[in-house]
Structure formats: structure tokens, C-alpha cells
N, C-alpha and C positions, 0 to 999 in steps of 0.2 A: 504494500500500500504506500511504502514512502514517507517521509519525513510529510507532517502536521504544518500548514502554513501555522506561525508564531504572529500574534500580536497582542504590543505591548503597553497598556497604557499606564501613565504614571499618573499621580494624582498627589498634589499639594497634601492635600485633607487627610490621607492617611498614612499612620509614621511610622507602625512597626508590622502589621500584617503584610502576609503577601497570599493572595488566594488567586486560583485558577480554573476555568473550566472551558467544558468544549463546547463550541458554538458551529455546530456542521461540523466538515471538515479542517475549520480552524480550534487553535489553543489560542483563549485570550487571559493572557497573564498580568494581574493588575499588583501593582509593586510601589513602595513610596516615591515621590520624587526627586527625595535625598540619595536613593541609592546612586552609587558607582555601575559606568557602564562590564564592569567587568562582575560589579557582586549581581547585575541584571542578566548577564550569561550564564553566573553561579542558579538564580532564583529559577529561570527558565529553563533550565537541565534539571534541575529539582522538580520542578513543579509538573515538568512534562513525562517524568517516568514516574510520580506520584500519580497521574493521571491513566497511564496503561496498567500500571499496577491494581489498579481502582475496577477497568475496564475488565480485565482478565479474572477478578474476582466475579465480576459479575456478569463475565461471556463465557463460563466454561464452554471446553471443548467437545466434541461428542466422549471425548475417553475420559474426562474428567465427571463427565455425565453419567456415561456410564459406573463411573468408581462409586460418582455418588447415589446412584440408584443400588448398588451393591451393597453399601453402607446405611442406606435407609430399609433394607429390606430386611438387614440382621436386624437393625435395632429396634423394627416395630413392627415385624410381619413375622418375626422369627425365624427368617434367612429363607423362608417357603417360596418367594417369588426369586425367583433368579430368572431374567432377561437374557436372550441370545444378544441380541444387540441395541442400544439407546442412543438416539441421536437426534441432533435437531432439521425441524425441516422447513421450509418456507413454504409449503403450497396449502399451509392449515392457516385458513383464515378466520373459518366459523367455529372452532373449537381451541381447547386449549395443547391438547392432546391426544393421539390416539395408540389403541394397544392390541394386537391380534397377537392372539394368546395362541393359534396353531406355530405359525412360527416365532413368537416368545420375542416379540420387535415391538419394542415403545419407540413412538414421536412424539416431540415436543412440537411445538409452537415455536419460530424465531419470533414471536411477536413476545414471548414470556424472557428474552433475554432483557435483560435490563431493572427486571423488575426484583424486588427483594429474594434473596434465595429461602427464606422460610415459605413464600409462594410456590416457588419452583419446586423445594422440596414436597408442597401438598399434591402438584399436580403428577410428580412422580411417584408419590406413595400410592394415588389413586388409580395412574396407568400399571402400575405394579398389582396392584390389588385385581385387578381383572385376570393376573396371572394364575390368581386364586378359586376367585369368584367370579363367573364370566358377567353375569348382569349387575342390576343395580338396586339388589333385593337388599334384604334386615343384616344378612350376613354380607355383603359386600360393605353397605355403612359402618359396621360395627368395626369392621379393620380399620376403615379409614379412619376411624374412630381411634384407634391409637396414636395417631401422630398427635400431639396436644397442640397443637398450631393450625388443625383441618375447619375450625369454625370461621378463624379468623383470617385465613387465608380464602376458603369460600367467598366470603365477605368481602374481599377484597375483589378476587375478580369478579364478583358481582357490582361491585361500584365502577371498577373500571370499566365493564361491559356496559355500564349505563351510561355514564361518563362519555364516554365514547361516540354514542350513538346519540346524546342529546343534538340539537338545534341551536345554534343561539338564537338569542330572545330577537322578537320581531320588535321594528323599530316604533310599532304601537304601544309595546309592554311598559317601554322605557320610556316614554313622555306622559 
């Protein structure tokens, strides 16, 4: 992908912070305007591998994905569901994930990258759980029901899901 176009803005107003984020494919790095052109190379070399670091936590990989679908599965399924393969996919727009439990292949959502990994881990416990229980009966809940973060991760994609699909308001509502 290539180096992040950088920009840098300084600012009078603040004297000891230096914060960062991405804005598309730019890094806009906001820094005192006391600083040294050279402690402005120090803060942006900082600031920009704190940022992939950030990213990488919260884009695992399919193998990372997988590790952690292995790791959710001892600790709250009782190692019962074991995945052939987990990986993330782009062509899932209306769901969050899906799971064919003949050949034992979970997908994600690239739309679930970005979001909290307590989310991601619900929607893996869930495609996991199908490994178990194929439908969406009293015993498929009751697993999910282990994960102690499955209410409020629910929750969650349900506000996003609405969120989402809201309107904004017409310009009657507002006068």
C-alpha cells in the first residue's frame, strides 16, 4: 500500500500533547508549534507506527482470526467447535457472518473490521456455535449465552444496523 501521505498541522494553542489520526488515506498529525523540525520527524515516526499498531489490532488477519476463533471456542464452547477455516470476506453485506457447518468455514463481515473486538469476538462465538447447533433454537442461544459480552454486543450491532440505515432528518423537521 505504501507510505500514508503525512500532514502536519501545528497549532499555537497546544503545548504539550501531540495526537494523531487517519483521515482517508492521509495521517494528520497535530503537534505544538514550539516543537523542532526534527522533534516533528521524531513525533511523526511515533505517531504513525502508533497508528498501524492501532490498525493491526483491530484488522486481524484471517490467521489471526482464525487463532482467535480457536481460543474462543476452548474458553466458552468447551473446544467443541473447531473451524476448518475462518476468514474475512467482502461480499457479506446483509449479514454479519456466515457459517456452513458441512465444510466447518466461518465468514466474517469486512464490514465488522474496525469495530470493537468484544463485537467480533460475539459474532465468532455465534458462527462457531452453529458448529454445534445448526439452527437458532433454546440450545443454540444458551451457548451463545456463554460469552458474557453476547447481550451487549447484540446491542451493539443492532444500533449500528439502525444507525446505518437511518435518513437524515428532512429539512421540515429542522425549522
Amino acid at each position: 500500500m505504501g507510505d500514508p501521505e503525512i500532514e502536519v498541522r501545528r497549532s499555537k494553542r497546544r503545548r504539550r500533547t501531540v495526537s494523531a489520526y487517519r483521515d482517508g488515506d492521509k495521517v494528520v498529525v497535530l503537534i505544538p508549534a514550539s516543537l523542532s523540525r526534527a522533534q516533528e520527524a521524531e513525533w511523526v515516526e511515533t505517531m504513525v507506527a502508533r497508528l498501524d499498531r492501532q490498525q493491526k489490532r483491530r484488522r486481524p488477519s484471517d490467521e489471526q482470526l482464525a487463532r482467535r476463533a480457536a481460543d474462543l471456542s476452548e474458553r466458552y464452547l468447551g473446544g467443541l467447535a473447531v473451524p476448518d477455516s475462518v476468514r474475512w470476506v467482502e461480499n457479506q453485506t446483509t449479514r454479519w457472518g456466515s457459517c456452513t457447518p458441512g465444510d466447518r468455514s466461518i465468514r466474517l463481515s469486512s464490514r465488522l473490521q474496525g469495530m470493537p473486538s468484544w463485537v467480533v469476538d460475539y459474532v465468532l462465538i455465534h458462527e462457531l456455535t452453529h458448529l454445534i447447533e445448526h439452527g437458532h433454537n433454546e440450545k443454540f442461544w444458551a451457548w451463545v449465552a456463554h460469552y458474557p459480552k453476547s447481550e451487549r454486543a447484540r446491542g451493539y450491532l443492532l444500533g449500528y444496523s439502525a444507525a446505518s440505515e437511518m435518513e437524515p432528518p428532512s429539512s421540515e423537521l429542522d425549522e
